[in-house]
C-alpha positions as CSV (number, residue, x, y, z in Angstrom):
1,X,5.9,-21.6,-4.3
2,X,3.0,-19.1,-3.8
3,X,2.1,-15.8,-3.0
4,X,-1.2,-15.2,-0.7
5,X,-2.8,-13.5,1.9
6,X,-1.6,-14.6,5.4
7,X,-4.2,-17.0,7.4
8,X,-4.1,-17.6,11.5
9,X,-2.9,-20.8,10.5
10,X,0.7,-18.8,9.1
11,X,0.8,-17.6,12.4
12,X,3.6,-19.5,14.7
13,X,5.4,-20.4,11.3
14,X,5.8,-15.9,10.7
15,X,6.9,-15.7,14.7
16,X,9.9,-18.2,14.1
17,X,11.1,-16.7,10.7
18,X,11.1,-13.2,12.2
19,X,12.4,-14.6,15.2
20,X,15.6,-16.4,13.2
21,X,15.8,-13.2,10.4
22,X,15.8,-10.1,13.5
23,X,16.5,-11.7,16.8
24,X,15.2,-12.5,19.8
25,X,15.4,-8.0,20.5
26,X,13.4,-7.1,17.8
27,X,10.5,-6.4,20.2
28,X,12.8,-3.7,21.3
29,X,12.8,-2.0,18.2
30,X,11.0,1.7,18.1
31,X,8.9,0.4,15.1
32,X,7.2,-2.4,17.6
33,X,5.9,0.5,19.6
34,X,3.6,1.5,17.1
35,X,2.6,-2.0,16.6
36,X,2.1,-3.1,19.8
37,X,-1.5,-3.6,20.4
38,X,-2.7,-2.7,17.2
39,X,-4.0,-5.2,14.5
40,X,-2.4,-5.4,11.3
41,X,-4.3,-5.1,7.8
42,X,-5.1,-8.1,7.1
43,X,-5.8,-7.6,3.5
44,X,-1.8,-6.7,2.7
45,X,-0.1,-9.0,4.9
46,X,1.4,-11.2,2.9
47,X,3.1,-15.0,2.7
48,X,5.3,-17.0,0.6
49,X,4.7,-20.6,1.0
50,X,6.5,-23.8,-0.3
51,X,6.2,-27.5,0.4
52,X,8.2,-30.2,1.8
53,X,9.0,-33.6,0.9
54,X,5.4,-34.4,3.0
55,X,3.3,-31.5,1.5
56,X,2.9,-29.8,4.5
57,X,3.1,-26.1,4.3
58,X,6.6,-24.1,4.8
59,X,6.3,-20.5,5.0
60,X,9.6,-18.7,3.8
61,X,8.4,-15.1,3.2
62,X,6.0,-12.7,5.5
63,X,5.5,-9.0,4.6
64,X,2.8,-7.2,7.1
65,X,1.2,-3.5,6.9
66,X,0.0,-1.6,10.4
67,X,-2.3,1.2,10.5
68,X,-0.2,4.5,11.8
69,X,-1.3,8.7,11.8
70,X,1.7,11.1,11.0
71,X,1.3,14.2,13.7
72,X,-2.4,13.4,14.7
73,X,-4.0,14.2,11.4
74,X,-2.5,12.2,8.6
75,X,-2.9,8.8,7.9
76,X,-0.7,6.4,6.4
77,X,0.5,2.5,7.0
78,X,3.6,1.0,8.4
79,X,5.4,-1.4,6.1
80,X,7.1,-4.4,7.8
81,X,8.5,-6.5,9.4
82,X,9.4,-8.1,5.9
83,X,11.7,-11.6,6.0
84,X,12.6,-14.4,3.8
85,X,13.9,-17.7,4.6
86,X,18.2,-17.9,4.2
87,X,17.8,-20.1,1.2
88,X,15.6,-17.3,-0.8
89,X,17.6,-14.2,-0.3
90,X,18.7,-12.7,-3.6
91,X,16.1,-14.6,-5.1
92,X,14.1,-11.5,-5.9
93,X,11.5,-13.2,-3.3
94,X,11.6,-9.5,-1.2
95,X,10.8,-7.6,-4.0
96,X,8.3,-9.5,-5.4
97,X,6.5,-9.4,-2.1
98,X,7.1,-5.8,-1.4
99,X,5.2,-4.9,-5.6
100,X,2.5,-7.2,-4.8
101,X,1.7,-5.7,-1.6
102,X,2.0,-1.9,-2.8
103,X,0.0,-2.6,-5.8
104,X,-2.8,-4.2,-3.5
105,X,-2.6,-1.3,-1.0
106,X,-2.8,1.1,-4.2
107,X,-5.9,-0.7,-5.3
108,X,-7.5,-0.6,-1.3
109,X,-7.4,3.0,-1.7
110,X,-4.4,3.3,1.0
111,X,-2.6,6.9,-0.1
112,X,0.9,6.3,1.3
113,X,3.6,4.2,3.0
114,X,6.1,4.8,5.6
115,X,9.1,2.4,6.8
116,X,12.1,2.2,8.3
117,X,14.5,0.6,6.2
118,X,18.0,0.8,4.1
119,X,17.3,3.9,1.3
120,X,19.5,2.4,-1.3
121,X,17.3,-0.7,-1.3
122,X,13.5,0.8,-1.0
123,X,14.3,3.5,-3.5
124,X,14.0,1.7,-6.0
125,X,10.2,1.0,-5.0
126,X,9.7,4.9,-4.7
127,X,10.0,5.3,-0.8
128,X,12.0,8.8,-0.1
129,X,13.5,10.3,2.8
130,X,12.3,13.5,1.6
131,X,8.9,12.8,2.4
132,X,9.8,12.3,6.0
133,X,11.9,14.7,6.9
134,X,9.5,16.8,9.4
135,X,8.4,13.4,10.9
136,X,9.4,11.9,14.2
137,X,9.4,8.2,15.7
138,X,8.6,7.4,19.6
139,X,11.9,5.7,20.6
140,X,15.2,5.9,18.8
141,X,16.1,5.3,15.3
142,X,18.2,6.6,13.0
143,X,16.0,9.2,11.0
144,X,17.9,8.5,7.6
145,X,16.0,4.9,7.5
146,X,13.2,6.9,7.9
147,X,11.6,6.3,4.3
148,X,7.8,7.5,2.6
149,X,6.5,6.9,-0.2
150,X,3.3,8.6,-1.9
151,X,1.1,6.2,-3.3
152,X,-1.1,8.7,-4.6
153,X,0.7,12.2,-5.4
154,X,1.0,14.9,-2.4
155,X,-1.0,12.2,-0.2
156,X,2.3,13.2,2.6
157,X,2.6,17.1,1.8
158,X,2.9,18.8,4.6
159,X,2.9,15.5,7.2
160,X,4.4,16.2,10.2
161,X,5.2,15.6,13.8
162,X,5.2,12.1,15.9
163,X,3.9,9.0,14.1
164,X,1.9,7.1,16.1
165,X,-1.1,4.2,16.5
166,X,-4.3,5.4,15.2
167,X,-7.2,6.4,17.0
168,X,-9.5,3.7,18.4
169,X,-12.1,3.9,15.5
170,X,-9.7,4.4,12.3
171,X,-8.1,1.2,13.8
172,X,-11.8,-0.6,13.7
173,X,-12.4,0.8,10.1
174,X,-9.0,-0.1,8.9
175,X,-9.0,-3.9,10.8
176,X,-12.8,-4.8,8.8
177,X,-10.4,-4.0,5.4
178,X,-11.4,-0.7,4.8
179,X,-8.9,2.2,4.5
180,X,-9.5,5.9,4.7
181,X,-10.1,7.9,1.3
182,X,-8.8,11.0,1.7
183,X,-9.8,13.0,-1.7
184,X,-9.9,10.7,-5.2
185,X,-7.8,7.6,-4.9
186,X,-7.8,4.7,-6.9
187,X,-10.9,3.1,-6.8
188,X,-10.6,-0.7,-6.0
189,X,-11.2,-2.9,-8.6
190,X,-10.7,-6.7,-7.9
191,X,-13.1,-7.7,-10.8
192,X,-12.6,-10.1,-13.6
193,X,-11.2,-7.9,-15.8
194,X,-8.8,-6.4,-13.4
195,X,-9.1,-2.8,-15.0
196,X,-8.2,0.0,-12.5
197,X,-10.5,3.0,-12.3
198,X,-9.2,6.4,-12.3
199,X,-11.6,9.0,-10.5
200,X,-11.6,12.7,-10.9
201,X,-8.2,14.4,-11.3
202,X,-6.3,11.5,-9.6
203,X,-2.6,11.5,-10.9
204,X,-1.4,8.0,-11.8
205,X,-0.2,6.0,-8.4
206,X,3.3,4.5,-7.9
207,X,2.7,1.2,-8.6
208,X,2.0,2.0,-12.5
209,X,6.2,2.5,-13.1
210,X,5.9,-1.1,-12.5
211,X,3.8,-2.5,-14.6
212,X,3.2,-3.0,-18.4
213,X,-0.3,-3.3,-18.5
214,X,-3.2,-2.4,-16.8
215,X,-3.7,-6.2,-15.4
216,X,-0.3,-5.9,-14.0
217,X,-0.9,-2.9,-12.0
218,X,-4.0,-4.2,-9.7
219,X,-3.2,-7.5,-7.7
220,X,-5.3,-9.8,-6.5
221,X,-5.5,-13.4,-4.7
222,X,-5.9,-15.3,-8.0
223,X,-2.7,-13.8,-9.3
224,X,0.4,-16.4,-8.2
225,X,3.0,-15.4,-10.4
226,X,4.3,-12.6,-12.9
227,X,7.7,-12.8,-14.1
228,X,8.6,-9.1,-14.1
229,X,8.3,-8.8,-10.2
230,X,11.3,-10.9,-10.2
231,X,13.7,-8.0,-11.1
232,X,15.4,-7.6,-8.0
233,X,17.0,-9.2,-5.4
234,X,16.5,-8.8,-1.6
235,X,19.0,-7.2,0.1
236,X,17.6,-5.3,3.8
237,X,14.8,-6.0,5.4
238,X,11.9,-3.5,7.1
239,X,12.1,-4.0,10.9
């Protein structure tokens, strides 16, 4: 099995396993509002792939990010929809996907994530309802799966009000793989050497209490496998 970056080709294959994982009403769900005709981030959305009997490509994980602004003036991204195959869950598959992803989004200078998901399982990744609580969704939902997390400290202090899509040219900027630096953030470093850089006063991000080294804390497209993202098992998903 690998980990990479989902290609148009992973397309169809991502529709079915969301399709068998959330039903045929997930389109219904308040969280497809703020996706609906906005583009992803290409650079975070994630697949797990294995191989049948023939070769041919079987996907059996997706994780995707969206592009959202808390109250009009504070930007942030969208985790999910995440899914893995029946076969893989409680395999740790979920989580692994879930660290890989934050770590990348830490190292694209992305400051903070929101989702709506089960607390007991995403805080052990950091995500807090505390960080949400002034924050509101366009459709129904029960606010206690309403879950932040700061990727760089204070990045959601103070956010508040509706979450919504982006404007029109945050959404451009965001889509070509760029993400808004708002004050120091971690400057991305996908080099060699893999050695993230620190700027200014910049508190150390999330991802670090998961990791043992410096290499560990910044992934990339060459990395396939680490042992210790396998800590966990999946047990809810993001809608």
């Amino acid at each position: 099995m690998i980990i990479t970056v989902e290609e148009p080709k992973h397309a169809a294959a991502i529709e079915a396993l969301l399709d068998v994982s959330f039903g045929p009403d997930r389109f219904n769900k308040t969280a497809y509002r703020l996706r609906d005709g906005v583009d992803s981030i290409p650079a975070l959305n994630l697949v797990a792939v294995e191989h049948d009997e023939h070769g041919r490509e079987v996907v059996v994980g997706t994780i995707r990010y969206w592009p959202i602004l808390v109250g009009g003036t504070t930007p942030s991204i969208l985790l999910g929809p995440i899914a893995v195959a029946a076969h893989l869950q409680g395999s740790g598959l979920g989580s692994k996907m879930i660290r890989m992803s934050l770590n990348k989004a830490v190292a694209l200078g992305h400051t903070s994530v929101i989702l709506v998901g089960d607390a007991p399982y995403y805080e052990r990744f950091g995500f807090s309802r505390a960080l949400t609580l002034g924050m509101e969704m366009p459709g129904p939902v029960d606010m206690n799966r309403l879950l932040g997390l700061e990727l760089v400290e204070g990045s959601l202090a103070g956010a508040a009000g509706m979450i919504g899509k982006p404007a029109a040219a945050d959404a451009l900027e965001t889509d070509a793989g760029a993400a808004p630096v708002l004050g120091p953030v971690l400057v991305p470093v996908l080099a060699s050497n893999m050695t993230p850089v620190l700027t200014g006063d910049t508190p150390v991000p999330f991802s670090a209490l998961f990791s043992r080294t410096a290499t560990e804390r910044v992934w990339t497209d060459r990395v396939r496998r680490t042992d210790w993202f396998w800590r966990d098992g999946l047990q809810a998903g993001a809608a």
